[in-house]
N, CA, C and O atoms as a MOPAC input file, in Angstrom:
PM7 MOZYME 1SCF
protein

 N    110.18300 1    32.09900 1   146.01700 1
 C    110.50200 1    33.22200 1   146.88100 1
 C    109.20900 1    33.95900 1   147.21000 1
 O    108.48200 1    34.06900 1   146.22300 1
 N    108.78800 1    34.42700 1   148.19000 1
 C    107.93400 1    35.21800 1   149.19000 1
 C    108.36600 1    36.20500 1   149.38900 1
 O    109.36400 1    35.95500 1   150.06400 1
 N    108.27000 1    37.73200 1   149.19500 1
 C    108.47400 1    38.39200 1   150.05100 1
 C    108.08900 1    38.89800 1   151.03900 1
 O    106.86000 1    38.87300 1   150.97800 1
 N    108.51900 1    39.52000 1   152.26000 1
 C    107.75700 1    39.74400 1   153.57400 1
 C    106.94500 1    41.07000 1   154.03000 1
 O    107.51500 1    42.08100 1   154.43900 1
 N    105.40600 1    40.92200 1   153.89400 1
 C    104.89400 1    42.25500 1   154.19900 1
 C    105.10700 1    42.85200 1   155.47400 1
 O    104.29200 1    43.70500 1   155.82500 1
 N    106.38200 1    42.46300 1   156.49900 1
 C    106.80500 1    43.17700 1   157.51400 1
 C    107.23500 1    44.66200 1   157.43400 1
 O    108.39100 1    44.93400 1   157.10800 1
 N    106.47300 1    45.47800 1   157.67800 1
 C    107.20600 1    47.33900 1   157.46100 1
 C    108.23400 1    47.60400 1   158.01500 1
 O    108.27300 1    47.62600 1   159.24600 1
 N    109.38400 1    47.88700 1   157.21800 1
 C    110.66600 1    48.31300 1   157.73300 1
 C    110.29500 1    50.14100 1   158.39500 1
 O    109.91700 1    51.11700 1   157.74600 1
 N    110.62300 1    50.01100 1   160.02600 1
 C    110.76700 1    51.06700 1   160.25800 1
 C    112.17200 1    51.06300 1   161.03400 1
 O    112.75800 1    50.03700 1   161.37900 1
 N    112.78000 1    52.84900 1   161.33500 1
 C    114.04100 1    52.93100 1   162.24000 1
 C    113.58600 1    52.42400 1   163.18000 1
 O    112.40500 1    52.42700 1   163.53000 1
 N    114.77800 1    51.77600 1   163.85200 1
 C    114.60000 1    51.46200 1   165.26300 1
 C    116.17700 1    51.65900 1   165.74000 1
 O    117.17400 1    51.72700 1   165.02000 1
 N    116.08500 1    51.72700 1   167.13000 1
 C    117.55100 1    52.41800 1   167.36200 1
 C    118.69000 1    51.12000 1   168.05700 1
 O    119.17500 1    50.84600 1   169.15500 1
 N    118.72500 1    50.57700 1   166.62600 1
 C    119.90000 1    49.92400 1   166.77200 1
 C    121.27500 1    49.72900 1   165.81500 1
 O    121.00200 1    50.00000 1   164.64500 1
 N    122.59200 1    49.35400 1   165.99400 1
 C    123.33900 1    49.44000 1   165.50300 1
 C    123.23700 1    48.60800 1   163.62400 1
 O    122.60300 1    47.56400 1   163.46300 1
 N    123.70300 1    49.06200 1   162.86400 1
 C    123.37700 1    48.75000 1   161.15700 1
 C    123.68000 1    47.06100 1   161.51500 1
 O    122.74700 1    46.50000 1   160.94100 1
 N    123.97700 1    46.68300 1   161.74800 1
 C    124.36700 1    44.85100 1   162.11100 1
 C    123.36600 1    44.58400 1   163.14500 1
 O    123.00600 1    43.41700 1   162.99300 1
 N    122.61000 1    45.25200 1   164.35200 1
 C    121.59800 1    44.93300 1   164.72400 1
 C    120.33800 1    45.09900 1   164.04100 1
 O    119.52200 1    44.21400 1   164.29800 1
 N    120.11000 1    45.64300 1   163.55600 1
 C    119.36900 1    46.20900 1   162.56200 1
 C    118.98700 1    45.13400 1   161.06800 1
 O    117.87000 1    44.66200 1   160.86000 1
 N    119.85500 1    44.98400 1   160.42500 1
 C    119.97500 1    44.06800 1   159.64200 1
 C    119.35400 1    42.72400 1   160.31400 1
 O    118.35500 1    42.06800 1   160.01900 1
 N    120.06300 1    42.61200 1   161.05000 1
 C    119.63600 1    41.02200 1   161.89700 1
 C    117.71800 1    41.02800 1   162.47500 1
 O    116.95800 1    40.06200 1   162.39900 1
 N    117.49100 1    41.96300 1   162.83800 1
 C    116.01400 1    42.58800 1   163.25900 1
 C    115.12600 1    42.25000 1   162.35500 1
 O    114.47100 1    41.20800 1   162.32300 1
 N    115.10100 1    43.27300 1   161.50200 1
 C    114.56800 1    42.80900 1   159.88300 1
 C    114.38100 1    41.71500 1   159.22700 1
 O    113.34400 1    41.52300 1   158.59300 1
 N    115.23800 1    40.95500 1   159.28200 1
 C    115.55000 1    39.81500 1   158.56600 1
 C    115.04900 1    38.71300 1   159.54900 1
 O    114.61200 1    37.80600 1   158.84100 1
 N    114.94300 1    38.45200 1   160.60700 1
 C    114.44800 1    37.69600 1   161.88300 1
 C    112.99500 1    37.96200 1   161.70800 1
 O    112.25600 1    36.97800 1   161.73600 1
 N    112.36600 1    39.37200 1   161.49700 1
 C    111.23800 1    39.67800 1   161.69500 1
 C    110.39700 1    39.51800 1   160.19500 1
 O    109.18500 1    39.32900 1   160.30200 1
 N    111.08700 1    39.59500 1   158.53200 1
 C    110.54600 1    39.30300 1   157.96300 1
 C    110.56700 1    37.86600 1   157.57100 1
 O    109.79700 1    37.54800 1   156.66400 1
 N    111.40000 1    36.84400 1   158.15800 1
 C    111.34300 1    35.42000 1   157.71700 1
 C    109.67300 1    35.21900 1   159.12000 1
 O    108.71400 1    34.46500 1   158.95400 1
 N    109.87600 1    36.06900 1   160.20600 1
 C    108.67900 1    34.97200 1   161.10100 1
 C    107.20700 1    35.95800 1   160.32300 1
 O    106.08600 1    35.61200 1   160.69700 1
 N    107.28200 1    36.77800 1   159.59700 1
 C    106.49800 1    37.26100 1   158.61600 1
 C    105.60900 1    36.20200 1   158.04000 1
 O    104.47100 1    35.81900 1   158.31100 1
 N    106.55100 1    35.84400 1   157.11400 1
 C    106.51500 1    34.47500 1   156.03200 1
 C    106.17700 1    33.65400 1   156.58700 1
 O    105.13600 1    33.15300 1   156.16100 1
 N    106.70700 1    33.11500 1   157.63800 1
 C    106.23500 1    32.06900 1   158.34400 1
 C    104.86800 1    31.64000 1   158.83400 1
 O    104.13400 1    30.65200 1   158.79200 1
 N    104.88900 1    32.84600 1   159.31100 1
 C    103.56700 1    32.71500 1   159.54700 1
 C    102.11700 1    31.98500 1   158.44600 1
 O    101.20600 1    31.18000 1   158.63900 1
 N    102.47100 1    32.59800 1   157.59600 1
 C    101.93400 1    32.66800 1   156.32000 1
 C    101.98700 1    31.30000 1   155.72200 1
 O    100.95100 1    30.77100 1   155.31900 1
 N    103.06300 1    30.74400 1   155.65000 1
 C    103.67000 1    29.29100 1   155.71100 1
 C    104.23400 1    28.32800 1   156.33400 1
 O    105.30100 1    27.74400 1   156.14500 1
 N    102.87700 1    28.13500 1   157.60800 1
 C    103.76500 1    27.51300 1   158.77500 1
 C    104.43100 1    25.70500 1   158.33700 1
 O    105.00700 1    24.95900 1   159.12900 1
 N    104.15000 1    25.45100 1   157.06800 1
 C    104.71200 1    24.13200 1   156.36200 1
 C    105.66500 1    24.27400 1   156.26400 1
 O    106.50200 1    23.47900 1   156.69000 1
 N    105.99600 1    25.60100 1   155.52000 1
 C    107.73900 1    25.41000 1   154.97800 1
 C    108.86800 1    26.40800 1   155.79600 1
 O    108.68300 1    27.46400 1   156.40100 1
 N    110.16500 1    25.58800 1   155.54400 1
 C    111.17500 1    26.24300 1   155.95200 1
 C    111.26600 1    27.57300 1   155.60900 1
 O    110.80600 1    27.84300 1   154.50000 1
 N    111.67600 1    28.37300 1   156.17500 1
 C    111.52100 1    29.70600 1   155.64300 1
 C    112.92200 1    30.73400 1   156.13600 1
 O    112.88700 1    31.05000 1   157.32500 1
 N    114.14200 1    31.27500 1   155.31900 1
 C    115.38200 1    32.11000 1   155.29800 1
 C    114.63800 1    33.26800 1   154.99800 1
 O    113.84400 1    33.34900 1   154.06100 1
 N    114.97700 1    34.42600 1   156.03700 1
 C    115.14800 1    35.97300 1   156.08900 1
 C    116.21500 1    36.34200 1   156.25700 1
 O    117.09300 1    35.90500 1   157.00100 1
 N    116.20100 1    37.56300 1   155.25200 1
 C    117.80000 1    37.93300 1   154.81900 1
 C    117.58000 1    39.64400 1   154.83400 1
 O    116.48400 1    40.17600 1   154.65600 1
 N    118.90800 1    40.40900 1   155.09400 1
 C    118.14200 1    41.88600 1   154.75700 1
 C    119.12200 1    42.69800 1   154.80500 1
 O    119.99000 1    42.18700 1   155.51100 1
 N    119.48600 1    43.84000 1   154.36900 1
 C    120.48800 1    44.19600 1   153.97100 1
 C    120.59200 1    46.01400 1   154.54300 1
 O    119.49400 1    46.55700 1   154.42700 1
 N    121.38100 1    46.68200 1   154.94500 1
 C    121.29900 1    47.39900 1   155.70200 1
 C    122.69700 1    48.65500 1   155.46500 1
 O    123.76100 1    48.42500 1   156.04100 1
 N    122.59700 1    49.53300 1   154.86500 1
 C    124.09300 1    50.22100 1   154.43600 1
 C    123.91200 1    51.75400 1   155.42700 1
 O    123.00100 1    52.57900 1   155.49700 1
 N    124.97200 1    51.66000 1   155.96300 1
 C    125.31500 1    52.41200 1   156.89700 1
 C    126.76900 1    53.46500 1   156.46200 1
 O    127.89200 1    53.03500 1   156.20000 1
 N    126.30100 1    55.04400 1   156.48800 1
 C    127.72700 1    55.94300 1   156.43700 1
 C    127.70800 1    56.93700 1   157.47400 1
 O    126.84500 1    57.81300 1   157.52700 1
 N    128.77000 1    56.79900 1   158.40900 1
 C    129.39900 1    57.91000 1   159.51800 1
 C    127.87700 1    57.81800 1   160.16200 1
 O    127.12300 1    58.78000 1   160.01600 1
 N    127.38300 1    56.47300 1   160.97700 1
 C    126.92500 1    56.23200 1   161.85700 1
 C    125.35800 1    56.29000 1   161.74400 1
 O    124.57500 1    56.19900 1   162.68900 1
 N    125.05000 1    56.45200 1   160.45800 1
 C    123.59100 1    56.74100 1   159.74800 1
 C    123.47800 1    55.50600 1   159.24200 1
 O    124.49300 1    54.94800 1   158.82500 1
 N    121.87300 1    54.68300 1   159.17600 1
 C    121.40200 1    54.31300 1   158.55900 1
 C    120.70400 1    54.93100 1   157.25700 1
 O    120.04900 1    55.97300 1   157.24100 1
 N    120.98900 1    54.01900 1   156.07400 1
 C    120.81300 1    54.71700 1   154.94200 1
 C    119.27100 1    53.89500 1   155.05500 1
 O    119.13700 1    52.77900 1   155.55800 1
 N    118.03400 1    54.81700 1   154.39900 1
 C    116.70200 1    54.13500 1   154.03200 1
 C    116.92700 1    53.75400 1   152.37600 1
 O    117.78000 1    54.14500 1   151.57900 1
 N    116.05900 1    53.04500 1   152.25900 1
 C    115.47400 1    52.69400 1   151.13400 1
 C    115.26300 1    53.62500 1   150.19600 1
 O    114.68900 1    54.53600 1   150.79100 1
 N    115.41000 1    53.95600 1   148.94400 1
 C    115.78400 1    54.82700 1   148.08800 1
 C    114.42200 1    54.62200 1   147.94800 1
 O    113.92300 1    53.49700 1   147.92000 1
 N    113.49900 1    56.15000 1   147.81400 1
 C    112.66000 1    56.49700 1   147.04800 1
 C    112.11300 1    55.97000 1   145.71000 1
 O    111.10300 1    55.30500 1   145.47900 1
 N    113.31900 1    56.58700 1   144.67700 1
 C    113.28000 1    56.34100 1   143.24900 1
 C    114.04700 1    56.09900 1   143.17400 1
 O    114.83900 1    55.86800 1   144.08700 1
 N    114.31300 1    55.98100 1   141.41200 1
 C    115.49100 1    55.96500 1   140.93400 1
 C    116.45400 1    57.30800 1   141.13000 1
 O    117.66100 1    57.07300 1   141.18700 1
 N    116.20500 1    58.12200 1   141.19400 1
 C    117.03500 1    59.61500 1   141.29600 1
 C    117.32700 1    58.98900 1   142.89500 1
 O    118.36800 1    58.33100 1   142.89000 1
 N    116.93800 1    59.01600 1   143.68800 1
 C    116.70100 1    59.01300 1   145.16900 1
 C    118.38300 1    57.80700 1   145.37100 1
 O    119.20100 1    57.79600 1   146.29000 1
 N    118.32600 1    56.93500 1   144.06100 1
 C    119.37700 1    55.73700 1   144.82200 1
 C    120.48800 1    56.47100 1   143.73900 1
 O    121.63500 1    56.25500 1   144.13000 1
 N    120.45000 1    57.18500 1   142.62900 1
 C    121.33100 1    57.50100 1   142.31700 1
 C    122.42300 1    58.99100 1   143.05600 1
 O    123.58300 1    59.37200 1   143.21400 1
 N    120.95600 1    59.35900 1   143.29700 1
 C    122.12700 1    60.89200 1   144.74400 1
 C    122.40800 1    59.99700 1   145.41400 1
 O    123.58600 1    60.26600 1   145.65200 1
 N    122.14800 1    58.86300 1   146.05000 1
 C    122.78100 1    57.99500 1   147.57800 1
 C    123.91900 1    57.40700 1   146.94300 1
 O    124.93400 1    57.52200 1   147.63000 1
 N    124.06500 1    56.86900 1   145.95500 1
 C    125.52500 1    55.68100 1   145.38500 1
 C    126.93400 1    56.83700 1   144.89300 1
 O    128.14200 1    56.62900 1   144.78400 1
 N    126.13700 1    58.00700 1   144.69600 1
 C    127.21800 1    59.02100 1   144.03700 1
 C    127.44100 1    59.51400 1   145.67300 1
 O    128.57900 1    59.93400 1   145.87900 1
 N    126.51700 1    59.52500 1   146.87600 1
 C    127.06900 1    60.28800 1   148.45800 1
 C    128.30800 1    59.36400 1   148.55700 1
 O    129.48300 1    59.72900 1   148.59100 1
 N    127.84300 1    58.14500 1   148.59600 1
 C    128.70900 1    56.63400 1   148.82900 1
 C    129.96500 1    56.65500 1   148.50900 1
 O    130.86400 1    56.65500 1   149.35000 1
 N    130.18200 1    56.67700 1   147.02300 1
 C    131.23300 1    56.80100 1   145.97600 1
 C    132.59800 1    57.51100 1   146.46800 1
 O    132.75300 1    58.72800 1   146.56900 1
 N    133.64900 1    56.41700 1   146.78200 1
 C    134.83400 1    56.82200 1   147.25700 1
 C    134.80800 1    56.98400 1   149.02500 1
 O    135.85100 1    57.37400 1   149.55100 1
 N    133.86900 1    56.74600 1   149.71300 1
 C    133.85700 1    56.93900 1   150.87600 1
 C    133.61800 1    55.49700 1   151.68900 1
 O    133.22500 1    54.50500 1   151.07600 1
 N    133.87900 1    55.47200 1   153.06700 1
 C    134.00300 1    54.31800 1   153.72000 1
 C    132.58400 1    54.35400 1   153.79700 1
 O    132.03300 1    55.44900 1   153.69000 1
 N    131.68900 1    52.99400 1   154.01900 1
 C    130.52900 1    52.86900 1   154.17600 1
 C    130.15200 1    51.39100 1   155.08700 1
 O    131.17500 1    50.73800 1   154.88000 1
 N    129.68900 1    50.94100 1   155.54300 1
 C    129.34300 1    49.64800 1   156.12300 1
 C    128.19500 1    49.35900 1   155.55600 1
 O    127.61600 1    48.30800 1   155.83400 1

């Protein structure tokens, strides 16, 4: 496994466009890097009441976000 030094920034698209973006953009990352081998980008993207959620800071940072989460609809 590789991971991809592509910088996740917002961009204004829907959490399923978004996801797909990322993940397109950090496999041709890799690729680059390894134009021999096959290369899967994958990426994961959680969305509540129309917000993209970022990347948790810390640990405190993902534990206030899973307790916002907790009991509520989320994508």
């Amino acid at each position: 496994m590789e991971p991809s030094r592509f910088p996740e920034r917002a961009v204004p698209l829907s959490a399923e466009e978004t996801a797909g973006y990322f993940a397109r953009e950090k496999a041709r990352e890799v690729a680059r890097r390894f134009p021999d081998c096959a290369v899967l980008g994958a990426d994961t993207v959680v969305a509540s009441e129309g917000a993209i959620l970022g990347k948790p800071r810390d640990k405190a940072d993902a534990k206030r976000t899973l307790s916002a989460l907790s009991g509520r609809t989320h994508e």
